[in-house]
N, C-alpha and C positions, 0 to 999 in steps of 0.2 A: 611596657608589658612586664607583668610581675613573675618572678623568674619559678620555673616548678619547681616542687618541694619534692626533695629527694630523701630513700628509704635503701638501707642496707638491704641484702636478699635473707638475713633474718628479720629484721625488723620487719620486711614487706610481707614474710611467710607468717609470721607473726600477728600481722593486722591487716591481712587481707580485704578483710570486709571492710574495713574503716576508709583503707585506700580506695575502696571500688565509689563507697559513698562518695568523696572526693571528688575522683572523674566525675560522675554522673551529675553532678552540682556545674561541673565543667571544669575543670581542674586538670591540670596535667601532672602527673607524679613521675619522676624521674625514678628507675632502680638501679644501686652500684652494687660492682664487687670485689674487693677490696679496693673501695676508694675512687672505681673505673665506673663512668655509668657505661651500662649494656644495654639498656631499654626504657623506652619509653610509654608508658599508659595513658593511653590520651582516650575524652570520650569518643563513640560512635557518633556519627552525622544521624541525624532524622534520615528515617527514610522518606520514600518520595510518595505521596498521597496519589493511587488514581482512583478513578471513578469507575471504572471498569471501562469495557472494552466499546470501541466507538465513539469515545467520549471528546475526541478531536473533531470528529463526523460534523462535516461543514465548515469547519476552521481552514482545513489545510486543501489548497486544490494543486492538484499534478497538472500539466499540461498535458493534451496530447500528443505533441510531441519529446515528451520529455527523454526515451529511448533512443532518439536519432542526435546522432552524433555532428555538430555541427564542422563543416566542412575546413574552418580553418582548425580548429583541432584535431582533427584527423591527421590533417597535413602534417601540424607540429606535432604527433606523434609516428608519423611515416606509415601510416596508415591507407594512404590511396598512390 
């Protein structure tokens, strides 16, 4: 893994947008200060694609009895 490239916090106030191009390419930028890094720039994850609402609708089935508590875990939570 190739190690991130690290920026002074003038250098980084300095070339902000340059840095940002970087992550978004997928790059992680390290920022120090004097010499310490403090933070890391790393990109955002994709977010999650849905389709809208019901879009599971027939994938996923519940049982009916999925609400009742099966009798030996009851027990093993001291429940009966």
């Amino acid at each position: 893994m190739e190690a991130a490239r690290q920026y002074n916090v003038h250098e980084a106030k300095t070339h902000l947008s340059r840095i940002l191009e970087q992550v978004a390419t997928g790059e992680e930028v390290v920022i120090s200060k004097a010499g310490e890094p403090v933070a890391k720039v790393v990109p955002l994850r994709a977010g999650v694609r849905r389709t809208g609402r019901g879009s599971l609708r027939g994938r996923i089935h519940v049982p009916d009895d999925f609400d009742e508590l099966p009798d030996d875990v009851a027990d093993a939570f001291g429940m009966r």
